[in-house]
C-alpha positions in Angstrom: -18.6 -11.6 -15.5 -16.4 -14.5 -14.9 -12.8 -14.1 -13.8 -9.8 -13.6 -16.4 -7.9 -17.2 -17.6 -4.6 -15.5 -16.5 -1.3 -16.7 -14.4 0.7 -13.2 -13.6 4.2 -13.4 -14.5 6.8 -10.7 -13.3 7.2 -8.0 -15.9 4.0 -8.8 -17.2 1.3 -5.7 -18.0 -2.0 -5.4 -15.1 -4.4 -2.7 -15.0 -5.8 -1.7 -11.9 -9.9 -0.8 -12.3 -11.4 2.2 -10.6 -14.9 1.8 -11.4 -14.7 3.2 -15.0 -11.4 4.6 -14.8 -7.9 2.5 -15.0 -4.7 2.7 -14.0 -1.8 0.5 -16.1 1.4 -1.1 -13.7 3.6 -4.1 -14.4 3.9 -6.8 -12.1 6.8 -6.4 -9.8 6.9 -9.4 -7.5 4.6 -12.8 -7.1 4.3 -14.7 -3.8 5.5 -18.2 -3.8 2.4 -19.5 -3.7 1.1 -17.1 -7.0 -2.1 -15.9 -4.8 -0.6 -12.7 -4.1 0.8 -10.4 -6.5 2.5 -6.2 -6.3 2.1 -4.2 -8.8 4.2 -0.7 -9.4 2.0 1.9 -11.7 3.9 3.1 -15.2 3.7 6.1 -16.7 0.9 6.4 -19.1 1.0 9.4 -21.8 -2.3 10.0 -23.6 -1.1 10.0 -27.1 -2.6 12.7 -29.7 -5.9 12.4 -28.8 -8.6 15.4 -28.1 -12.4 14.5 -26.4 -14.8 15.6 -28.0 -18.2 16.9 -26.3 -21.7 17.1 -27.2 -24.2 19.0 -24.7 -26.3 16.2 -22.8 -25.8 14.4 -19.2 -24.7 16.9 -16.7 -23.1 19.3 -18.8 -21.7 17.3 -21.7 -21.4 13.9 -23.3 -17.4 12.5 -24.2 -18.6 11.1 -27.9 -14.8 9.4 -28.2 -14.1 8.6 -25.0 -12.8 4.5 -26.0 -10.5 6.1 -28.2 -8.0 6.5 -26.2 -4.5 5.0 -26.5 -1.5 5.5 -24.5 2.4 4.8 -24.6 3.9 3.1 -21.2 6.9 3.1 -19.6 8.0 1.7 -15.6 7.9 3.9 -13.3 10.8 3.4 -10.2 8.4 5.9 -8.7 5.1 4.4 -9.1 2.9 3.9 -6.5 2.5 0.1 -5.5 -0.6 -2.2 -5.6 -0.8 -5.5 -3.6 -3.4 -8.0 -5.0 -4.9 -11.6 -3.9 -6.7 -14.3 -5.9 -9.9 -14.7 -4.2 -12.1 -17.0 -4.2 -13.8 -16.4 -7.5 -10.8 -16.3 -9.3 -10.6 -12.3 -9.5 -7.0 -10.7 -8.7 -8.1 -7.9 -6.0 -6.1 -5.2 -4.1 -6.4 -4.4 -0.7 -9.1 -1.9 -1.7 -11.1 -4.1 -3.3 -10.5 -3.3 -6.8 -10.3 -5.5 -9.3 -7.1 -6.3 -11.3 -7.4 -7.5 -15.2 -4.3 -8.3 -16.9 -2.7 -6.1 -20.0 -2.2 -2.7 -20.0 -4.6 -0.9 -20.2 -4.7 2.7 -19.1 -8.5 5.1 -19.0 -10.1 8.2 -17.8 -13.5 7.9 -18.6 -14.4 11.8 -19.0 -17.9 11.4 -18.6 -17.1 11.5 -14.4 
């Protein structure tokens, strides 16, 4: 997969990928020379939404898992993420994890 056409502004929505799983922030802060970005998590509430399970896998199967949507807001209290361009064009954090921009929380509840 080839690295996301996108030039982080402050404010702007990032997600923050955890193997299946994300985590939604807003961009907080961008080095002067734009390789570098921080990122603050938001608050991410699950709207009305229920998973649904069929038996299968381990113990059961999440049949709607993509359908979930959220509502964000910043967080003053959020946990911060710092993220370099790399070579390959990818934004990663310190841990390694990818960074994609938009919003765009996910708990995969098939883990």
């Amino acid at each position: 997969m080839s690295a996301p056409d996108w030039t982080p502004i402050v404010g702007a929505g990032a997600s923050v990928c955890h193997y299946s799983d994300r985590t939604a922030c807003t961009v907080i802060r961008i080095s002067p020379s734009g390789k570098t970005l921080w990122m603050q998590e938001d608050t991410a509430v699950l709207d009305d939404w229920k998973p649904e399970f069929v038996a299968g896998g381990f113990s059961a199967h999440c049949v709607n898992n993509t359908e979930q949507t959220y509502q964000y807001s910043p967080n003053a209290d959020g946990a911060t993420h710092r993220a370099r361009r790399r070579k390959d064009g990818w934004f990663r954090t310190t841990n390694g994890e990818p960074v994609i921009p938009g919003r765009r929380q996910f708990h995969d509840y098939n883990f």
